[in-house]
C-alpha positions as CSV (number, residue, x, y, z in Angstrom):
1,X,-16.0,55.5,25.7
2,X,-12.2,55.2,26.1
3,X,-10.5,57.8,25.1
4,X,-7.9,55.1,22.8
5,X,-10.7,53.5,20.1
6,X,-10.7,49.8,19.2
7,X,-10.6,50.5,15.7
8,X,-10.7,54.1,13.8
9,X,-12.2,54.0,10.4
10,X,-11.1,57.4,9.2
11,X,-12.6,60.4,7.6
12,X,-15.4,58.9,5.4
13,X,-18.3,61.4,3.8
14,X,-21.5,59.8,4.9
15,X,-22.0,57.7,8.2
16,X,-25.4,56.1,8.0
17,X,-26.8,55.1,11.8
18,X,-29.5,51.9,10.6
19,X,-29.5,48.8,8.6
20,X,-32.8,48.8,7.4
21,X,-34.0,49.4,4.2
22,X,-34.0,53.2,4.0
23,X,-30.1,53.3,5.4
24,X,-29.5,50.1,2.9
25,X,-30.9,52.3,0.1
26,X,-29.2,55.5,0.7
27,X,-25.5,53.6,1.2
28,X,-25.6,51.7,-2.2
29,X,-27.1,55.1,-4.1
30,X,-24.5,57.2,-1.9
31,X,-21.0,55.3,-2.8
32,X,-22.4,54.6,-6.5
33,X,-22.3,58.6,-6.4
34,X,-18.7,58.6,-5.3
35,X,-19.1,59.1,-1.5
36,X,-17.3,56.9,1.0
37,X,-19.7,55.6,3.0
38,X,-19.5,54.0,6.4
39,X,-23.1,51.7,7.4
40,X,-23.7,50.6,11.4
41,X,-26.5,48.4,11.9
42,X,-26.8,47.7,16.9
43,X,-28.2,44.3,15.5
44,X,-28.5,42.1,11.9
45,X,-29.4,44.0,9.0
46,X,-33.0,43.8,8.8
47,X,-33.7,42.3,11.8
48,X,-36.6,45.4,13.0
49,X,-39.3,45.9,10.6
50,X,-37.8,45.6,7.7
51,X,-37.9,41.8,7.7
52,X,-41.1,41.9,9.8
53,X,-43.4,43.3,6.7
54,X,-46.1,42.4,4.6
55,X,-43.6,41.6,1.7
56,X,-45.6,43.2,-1.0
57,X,-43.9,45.5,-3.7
58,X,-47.3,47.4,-3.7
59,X,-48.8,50.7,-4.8
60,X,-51.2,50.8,-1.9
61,X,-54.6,50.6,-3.2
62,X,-56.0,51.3,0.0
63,X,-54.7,55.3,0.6
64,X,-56.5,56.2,-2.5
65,X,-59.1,56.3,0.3
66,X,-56.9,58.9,2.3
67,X,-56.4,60.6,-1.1
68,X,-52.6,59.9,-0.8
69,X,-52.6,60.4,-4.6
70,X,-48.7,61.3,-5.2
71,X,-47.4,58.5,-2.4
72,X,-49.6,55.9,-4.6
73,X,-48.2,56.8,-7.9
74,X,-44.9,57.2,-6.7
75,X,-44.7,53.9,-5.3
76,X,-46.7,52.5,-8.6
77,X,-43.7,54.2,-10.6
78,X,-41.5,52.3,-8.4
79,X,-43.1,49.3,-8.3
80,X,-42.1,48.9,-12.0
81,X,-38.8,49.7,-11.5
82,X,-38.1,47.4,-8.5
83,X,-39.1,44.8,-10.5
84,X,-36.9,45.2,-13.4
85,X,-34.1,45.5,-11.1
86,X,-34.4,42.4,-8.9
87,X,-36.8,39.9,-10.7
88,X,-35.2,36.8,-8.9
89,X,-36.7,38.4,-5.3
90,X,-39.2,40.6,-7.2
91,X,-42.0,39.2,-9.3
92,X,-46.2,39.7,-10.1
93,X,-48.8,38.7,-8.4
94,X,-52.5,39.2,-8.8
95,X,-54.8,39.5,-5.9
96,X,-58.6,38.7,-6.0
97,X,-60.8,41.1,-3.7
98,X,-63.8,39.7,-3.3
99,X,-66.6,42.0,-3.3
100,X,-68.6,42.8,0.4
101,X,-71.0,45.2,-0.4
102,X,-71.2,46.1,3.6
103,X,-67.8,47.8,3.3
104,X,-67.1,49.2,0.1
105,X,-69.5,49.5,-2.6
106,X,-68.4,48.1,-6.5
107,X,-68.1,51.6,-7.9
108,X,-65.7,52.7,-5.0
109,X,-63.8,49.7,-5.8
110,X,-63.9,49.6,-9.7
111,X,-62.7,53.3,-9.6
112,X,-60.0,52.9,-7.5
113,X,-59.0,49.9,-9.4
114,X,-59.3,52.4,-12.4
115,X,-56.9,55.0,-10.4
116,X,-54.7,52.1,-9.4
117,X,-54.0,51.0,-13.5
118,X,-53.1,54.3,-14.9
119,X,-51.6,56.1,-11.9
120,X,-48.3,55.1,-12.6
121,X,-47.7,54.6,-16.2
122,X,-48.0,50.9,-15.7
123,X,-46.7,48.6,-18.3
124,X,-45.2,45.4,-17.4
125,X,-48.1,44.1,-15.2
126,X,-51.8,43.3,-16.4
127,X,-54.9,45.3,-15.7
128,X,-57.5,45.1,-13.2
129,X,-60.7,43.2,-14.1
130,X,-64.0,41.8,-12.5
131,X,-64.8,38.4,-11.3
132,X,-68.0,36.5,-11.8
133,X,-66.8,34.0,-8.9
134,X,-69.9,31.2,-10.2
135,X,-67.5,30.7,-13.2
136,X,-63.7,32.1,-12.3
137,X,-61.6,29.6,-10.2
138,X,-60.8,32.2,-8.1
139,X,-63.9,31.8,-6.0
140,X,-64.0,28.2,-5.7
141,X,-62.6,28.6,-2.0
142,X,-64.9,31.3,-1.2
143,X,-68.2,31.3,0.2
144,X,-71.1,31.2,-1.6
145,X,-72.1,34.6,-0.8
146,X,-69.7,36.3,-2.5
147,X,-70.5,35.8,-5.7
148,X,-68.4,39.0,-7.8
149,X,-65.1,40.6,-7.0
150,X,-61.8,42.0,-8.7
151,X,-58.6,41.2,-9.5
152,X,-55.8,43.5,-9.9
153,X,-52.0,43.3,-9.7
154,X,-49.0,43.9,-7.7
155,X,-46.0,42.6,-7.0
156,X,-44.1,40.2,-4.0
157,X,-40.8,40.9,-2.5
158,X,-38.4,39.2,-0.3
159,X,-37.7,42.2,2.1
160,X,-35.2,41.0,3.9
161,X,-33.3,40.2,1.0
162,X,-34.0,43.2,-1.1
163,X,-31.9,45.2,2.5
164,X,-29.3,42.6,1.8
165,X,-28.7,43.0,-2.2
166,X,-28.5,46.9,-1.0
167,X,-25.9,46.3,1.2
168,X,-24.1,44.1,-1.0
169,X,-24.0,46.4,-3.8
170,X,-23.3,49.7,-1.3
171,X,-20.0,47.0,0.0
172,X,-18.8,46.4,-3.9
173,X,-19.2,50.4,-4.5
174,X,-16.3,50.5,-1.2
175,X,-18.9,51.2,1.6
176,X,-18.0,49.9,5.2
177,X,-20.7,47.9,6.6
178,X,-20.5,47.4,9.8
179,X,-23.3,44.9,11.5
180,X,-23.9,44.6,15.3
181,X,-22.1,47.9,15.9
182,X,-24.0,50.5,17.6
183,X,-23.9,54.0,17.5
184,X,-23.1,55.7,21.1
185,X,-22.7,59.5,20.5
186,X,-22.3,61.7,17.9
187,X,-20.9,65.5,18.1
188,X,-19.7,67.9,15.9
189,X,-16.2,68.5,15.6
190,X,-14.8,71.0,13.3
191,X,-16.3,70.6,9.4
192,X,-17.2,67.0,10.7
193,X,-19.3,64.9,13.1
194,X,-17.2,62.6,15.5
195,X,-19.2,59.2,15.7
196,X,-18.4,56.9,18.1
197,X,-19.5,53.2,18.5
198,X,-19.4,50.1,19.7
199,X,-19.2,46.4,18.2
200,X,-20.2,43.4,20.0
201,X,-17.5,42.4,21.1
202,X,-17.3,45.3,23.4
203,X,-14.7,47.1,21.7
204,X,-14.9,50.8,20.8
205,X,-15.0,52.3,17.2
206,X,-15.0,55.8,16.3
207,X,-15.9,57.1,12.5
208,X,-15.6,60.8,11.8
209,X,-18.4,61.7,8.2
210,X,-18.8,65.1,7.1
211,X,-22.6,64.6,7.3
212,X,-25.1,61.9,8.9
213,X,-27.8,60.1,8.4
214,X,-30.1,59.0,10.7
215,X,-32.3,55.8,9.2
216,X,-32.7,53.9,12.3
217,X,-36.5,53.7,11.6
218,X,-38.6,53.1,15.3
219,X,-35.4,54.4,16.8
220,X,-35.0,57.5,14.9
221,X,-35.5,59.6,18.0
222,X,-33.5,57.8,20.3
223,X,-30.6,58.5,18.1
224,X,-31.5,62.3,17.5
225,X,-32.0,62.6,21.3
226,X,-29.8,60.1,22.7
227,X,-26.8,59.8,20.3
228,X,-26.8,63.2,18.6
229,X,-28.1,65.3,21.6
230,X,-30.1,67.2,19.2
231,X,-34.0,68.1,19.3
232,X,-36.2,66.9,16.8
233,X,-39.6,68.8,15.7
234,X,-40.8,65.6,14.3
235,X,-42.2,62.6,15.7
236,X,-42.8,59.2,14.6
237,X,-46.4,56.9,15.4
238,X,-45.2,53.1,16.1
239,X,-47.9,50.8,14.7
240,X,-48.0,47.4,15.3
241,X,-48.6,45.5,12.8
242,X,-48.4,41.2,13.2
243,X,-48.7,38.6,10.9
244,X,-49.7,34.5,10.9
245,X,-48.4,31.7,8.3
246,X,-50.6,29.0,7.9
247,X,-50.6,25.7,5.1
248,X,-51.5,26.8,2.0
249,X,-55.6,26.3,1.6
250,X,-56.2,26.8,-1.7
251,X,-55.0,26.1,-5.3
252,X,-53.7,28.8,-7.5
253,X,-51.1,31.1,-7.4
254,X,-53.0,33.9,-6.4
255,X,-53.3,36.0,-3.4
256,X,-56.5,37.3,-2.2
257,X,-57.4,40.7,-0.2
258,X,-60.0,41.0,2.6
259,X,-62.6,44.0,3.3
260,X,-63.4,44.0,6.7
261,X,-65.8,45.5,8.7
262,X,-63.7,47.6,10.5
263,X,-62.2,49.3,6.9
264,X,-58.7,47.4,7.7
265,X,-57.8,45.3,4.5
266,X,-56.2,41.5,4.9
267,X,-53.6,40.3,2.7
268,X,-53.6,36.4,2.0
269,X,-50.6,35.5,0.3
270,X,-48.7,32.4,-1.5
271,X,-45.6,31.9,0.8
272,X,-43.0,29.3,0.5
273,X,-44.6,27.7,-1.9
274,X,-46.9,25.5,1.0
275,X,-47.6,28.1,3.1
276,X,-49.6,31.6,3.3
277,X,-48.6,34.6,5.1
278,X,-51.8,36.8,6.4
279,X,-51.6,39.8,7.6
280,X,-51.6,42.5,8.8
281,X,-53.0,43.9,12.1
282,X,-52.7,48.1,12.6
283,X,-52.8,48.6,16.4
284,X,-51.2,51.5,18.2
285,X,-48.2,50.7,19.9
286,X,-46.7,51.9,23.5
287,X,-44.0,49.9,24.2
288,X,-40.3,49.3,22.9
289,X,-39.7,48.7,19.6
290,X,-37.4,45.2,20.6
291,X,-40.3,44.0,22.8
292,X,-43.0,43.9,20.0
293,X,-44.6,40.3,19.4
294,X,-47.8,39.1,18.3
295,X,-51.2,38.2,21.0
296,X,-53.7,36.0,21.1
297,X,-56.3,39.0,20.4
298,X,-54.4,39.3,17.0
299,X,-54.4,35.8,15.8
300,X,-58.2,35.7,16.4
301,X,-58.7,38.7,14.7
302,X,-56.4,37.7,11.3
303,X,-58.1,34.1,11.6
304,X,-62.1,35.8,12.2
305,X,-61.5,37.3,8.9
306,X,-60.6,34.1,6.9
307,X,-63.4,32.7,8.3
308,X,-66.2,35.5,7.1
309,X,-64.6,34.7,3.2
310,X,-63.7,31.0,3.0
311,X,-65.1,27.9,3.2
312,X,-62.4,26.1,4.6
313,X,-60.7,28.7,6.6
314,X,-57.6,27.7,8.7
315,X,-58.0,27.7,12.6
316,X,-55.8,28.1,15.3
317,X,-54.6,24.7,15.4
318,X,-53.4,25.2,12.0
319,X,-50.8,28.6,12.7
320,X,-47.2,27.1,12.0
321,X,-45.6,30.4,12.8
322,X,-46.2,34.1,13.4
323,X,-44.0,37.1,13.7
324,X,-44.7,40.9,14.7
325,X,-43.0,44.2,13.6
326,X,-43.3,47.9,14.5
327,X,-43.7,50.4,11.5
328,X,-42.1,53.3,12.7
329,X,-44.7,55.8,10.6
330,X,-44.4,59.6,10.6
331,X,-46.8,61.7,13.1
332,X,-49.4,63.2,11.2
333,X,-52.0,63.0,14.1
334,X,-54.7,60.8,12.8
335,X,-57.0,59.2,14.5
336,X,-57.2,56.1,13.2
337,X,-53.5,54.0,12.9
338,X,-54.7,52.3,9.5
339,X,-55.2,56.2,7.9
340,X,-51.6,57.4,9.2
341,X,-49.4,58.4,6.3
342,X,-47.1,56.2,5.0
343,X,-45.6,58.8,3.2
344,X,-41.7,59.9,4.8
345,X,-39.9,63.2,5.9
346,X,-36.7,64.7,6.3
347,X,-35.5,66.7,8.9
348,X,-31.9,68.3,8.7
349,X,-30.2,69.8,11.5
350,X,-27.1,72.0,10.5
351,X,-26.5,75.4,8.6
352,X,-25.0,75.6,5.2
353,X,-21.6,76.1,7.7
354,X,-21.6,72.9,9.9
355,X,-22.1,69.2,9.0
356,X,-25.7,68.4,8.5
357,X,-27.4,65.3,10.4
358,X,-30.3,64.0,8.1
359,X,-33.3,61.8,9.7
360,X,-35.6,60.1,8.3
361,X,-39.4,59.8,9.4
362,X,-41.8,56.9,8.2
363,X,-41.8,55.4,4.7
364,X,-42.4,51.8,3.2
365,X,-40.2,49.4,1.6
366,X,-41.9,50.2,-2.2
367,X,-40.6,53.6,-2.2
368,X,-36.8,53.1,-0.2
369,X,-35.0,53.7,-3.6
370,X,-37.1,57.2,-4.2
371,X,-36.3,58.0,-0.1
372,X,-32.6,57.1,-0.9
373,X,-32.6,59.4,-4.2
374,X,-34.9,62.2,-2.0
375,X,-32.2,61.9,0.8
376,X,-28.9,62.2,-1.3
377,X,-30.8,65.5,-3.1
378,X,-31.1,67.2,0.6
379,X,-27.7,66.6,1.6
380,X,-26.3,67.9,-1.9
381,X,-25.5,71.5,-0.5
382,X,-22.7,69.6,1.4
383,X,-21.6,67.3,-1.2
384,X,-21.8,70.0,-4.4
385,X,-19.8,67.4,-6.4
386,X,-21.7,64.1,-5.9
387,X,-22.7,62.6,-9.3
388,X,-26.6,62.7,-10.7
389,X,-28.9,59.8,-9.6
390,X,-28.1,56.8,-11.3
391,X,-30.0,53.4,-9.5
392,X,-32.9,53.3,-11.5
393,X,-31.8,51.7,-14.8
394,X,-29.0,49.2,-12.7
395,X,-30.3,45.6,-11.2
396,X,-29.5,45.1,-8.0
397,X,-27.1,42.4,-7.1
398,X,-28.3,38.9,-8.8
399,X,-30.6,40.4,-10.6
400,X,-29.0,40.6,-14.3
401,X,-30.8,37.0,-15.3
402,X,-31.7,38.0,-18.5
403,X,-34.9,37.9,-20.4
404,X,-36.5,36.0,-18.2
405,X,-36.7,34.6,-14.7
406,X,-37.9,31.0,-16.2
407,X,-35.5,31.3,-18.6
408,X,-32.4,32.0,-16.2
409,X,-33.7,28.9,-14.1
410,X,-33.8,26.7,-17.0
411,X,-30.0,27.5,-17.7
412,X,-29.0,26.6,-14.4
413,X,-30.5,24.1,-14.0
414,X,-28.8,22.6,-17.2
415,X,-25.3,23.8,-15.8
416,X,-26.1,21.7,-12.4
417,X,-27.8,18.3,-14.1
418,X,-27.6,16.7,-10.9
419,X,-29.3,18.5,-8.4
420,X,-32.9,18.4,-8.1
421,X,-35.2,21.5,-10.0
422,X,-36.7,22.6,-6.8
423,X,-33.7,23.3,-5.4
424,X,-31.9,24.5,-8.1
425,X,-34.8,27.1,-8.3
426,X,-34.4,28.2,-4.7
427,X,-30.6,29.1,-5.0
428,X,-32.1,31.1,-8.1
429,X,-34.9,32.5,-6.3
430,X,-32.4,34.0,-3.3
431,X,-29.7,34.6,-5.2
432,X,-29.7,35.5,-8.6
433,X,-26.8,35.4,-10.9
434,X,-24.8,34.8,-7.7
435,X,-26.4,31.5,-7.1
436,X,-23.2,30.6,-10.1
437,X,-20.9,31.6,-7.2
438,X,-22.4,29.7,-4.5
439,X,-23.0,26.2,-6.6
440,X,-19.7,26.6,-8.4
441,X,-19.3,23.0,-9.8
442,X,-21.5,21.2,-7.9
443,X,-23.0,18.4,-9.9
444,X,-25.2,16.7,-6.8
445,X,-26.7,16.8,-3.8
446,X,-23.7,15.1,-2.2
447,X,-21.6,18.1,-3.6
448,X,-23.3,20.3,-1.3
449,X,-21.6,19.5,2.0
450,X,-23.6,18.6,5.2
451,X,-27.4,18.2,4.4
452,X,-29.4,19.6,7.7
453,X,-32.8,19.3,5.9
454,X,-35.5,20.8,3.6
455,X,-33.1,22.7,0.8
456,X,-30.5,23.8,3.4
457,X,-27.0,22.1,2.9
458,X,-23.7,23.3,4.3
459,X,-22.6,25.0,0.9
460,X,-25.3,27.7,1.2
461,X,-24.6,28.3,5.3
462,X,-20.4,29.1,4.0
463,X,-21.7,31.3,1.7
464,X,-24.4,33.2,3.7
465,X,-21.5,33.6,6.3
466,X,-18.7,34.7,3.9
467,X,-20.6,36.9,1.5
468,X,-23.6,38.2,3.7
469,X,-22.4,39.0,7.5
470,X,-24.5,36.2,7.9
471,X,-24.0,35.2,12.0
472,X,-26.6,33.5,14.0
473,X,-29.1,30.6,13.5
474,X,-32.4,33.2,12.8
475,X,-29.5,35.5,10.7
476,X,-29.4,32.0,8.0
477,X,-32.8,30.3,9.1
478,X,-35.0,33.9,9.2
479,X,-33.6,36.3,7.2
480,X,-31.2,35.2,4.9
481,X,-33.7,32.5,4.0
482,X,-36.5,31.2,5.4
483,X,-35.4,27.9,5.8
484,X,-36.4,27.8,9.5
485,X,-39.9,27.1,8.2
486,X,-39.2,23.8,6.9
487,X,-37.2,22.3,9.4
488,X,-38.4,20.0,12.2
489,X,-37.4,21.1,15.6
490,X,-34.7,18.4,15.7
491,X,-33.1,19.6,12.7
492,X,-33.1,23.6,13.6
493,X,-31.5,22.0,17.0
494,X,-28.8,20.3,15.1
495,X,-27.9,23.2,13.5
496,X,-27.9,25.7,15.9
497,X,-25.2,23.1,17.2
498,X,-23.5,23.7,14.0
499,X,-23.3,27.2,14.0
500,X,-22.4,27.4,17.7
501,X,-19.4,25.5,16.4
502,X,-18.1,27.2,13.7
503,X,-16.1,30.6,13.7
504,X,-18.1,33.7,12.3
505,X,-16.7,35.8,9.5
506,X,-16.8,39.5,8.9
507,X,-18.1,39.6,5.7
508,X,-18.8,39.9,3.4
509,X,-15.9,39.3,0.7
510,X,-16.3,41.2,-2.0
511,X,-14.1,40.1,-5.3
């Protein structure tokens, strides 16, 4: 790099390498603390796996099997307190597992079931029970030979979102946040590192933090070998995991998980109201993390299992979208990639005398806030005067609608008349509270600006770009929102020809 920088941001106390949700996480908990914090992010904020996930706020009934008894109940514990702090992006659902003797048999299920309700000191979301399918509703789009199952709870999550509100909050607590800037090197200079990187526009940028983090998730070696220099006696297992969206082929608001033969389970989930998201695949992967993208050999697999369970199971034909992440899960050497931990580990490199760099190996989006808590508690040597933990009892961005989510929906919708309910309940879906800032006094549709199809209208696109480093077309139409899925092809052109015309903001401005 030059040895003149593009832009010097100072002496701040953390620099966080990775826009995920585990470097989201540690930069809002981190400047609520009192640390000046400095985020860079090579691409959009949750553009890896942390918009590429199952979407499920989730206890992971599954690794009772693995006995991964403290990661279940300390994602169970968090599960309730996610959902108190971000019910417009965050809310219940109940999942019917129908019963397949072949795999797992009832009194393996019921107890873990059992397990899964009193884990975690449950208490806003109903018990497991069973299912006689001949008289519950829940089986009428099952085959006939399933004729018992169970039904327990967990909860939804837009993750792409819940990085966002993190990042939001970490930017009104004084963090820098610094998208499509990537970290090039990083030394030690003095009581500091020297981190220098680069933005997309080319120009160099150069931070010096008294300590580090590393969260750059399937990259987290490349930056402790390639930007750092250092050695890491860790290791991270990439797992592929891919996902399919079909129409919606059943009625109810419940979700439904699949035993199959091979011991992998299969989420079927309500998505976008129309739509289900299924998924997901575990498959060892070789390759590089930005090259990952669902195969053929997947979307048979994912569509083989609806068929074995229901009646009317969607085919090929029927796949509107699909999209494929790597989960960047910690080493722990087993055999089978659907038994590797999901539990996460710290390594810190630096004495008690030098600036410490912190990485972070593995962990799932249920348990980011206890990573972020876990992470700050490590670097605390170095930061002896950094206030106690403090995000658990606080609502993320948006998320202070009151008693209820129904409740909050109804009063916005009286304060906006004229626009239609459905969308009125979208802008309080994505954004909260802060859907008041983005509708102001808009009485109708026509208020709205430019109208480029399904819900999307030009008011929304300002806002993404002002208040959310909202950029490109798949940063509005993918992440931001999943509007993409309702537009024809025509209309995404259209406004793709929009945004290539309109200047991009830094963002986002925080009042």
């Amino acid at each position: 790099m030059s040895a003149t920088p593009g832009r010097d941001h100072g002496l701040v106390d953390l620099a966080i390498i990775g826009g995920g949700i585990n470097g989201a996480g540690i930069a809002r908990d981190a400047a609520g603390r009192g640390l000046k914090v400095l985020l860079c992010e090579k691409g959009d904020f949750a553009e890896g796996t942390s918009s590429r996930s199952g979407k499920l706020v989730h206890g992971g009934l599954r690794y009772l099997e693995y006995y991964e008894f403290r990661l279940v109940r300390e994602a169970l514990i968090e599960r309730e307190v996610l959902l108190a702090s971000a019910p417009h992006i965050i809310w219940p659902m109940r999942f019917v597992l129908p019963h397949s003797p072949e795999q797992r048999p009832a009194w393996l299920v019921r107890t873990g079931l059992f397990f899964y309700d009193h884990l975690g000191g449950r208490k806003r979301l109903p018990a497991s029970r069973g299912l006689d399918f001949a008289k519950a509703p829940e089986g009428e789009p099952l085959k006939s030979e399933f004729r018992r199952g169970f039904e327990y709870s967990d909860c939804w999550v837009d993750d792409a979102r819940l990085v966002i509100l993190n990042l939001i909050g970490a930017a009104e607590q004084g963090a820098a946040i610094l998208p499509r800037t990537r970290a090039v090197s990083a030394r030690r200079e003095g009581e500091g590192w020297l981190l220098e990187m680069v933005g997309e526009d080319g120009r160099p940028q150069v931070v010096r933090a008294r300590a580090l983090v590393n969260a750059a998730g399937p990259w987290v070696q490349d930056v402790v070998q390639g930007v750092t220099r250092l050695n890491s006696s860790h290791n991270v297992r990439l797992v592929k995991g891919s996902h399919i969206v079909v129409p919606k082929f059943w009625s109810g608001p419940q979700a439904y998980l699949l035993q199959n033969s091979d011991r992998r389970v299969i989420f079927v989930n309500p998505y976008e109201d129309d739509l289900a998201l299924i998924g997901t695949t575990d498959i060892p992967y070789e390759g590089r993390a930005e090259d990952v993208a669902i195969d053929g050999g997947e979307i048979a697999y994912l569509l083989g299992v609806l068929a074995r369970y229901f009646r009317n199971a969607p085919t090929a034909g029927d796949v509107v979208h699909a999209f494929s992440g790597v989960r960047p899960l910690y080493d722990d050497n087993a055999e089978n990639p659907s038994a590797v931990t999901r539990d996460y580990v710290f390594e810190v490199h630096g004495t008690a005398a030098e600036p410490p760099l912190l990485s972070i190996f593995g962990g799932k989006i249920t348990t980011y806030r206890r990573l972020a808590e876990q992470a700050l508690e490590r670097l605390q040597p170095w930061f002896p005067n950094m206030s106690a933990a403090w995000t658990a009892g606080q609502t993320l961005p948006g998320g202070d609608v009151g008693a209820s989510f129904e409740e909050f929906v109804t009063a916005l919708a009286v304060d906006h008349p004229g626009l239609p309910r459905d969308l009125v309940q979208h802008y309080a879906r994505l954004y909260g509270t802060r859907a008041r800032d983005l509708l102001r006094a808009a009485r109708s549709p026509s208020d709205l600006g430019r109208h480029f199809g399904g819900q999307l209208f030009e008011r929304e696109v300002a806002y993404l770009r002002e208040t959310e480093w909202a950029m490109t077309t798949a940063d509005i139409l993918e992440r931001r929102t999943k509007h993409g899925l309702h537009l024809t092809a025509a209309q995404r052109a259209a406004f793709e020809d929009f945004i290539g015309g309109r200047e991009t903001r830094a963002g986002p401005r925080i009042a």
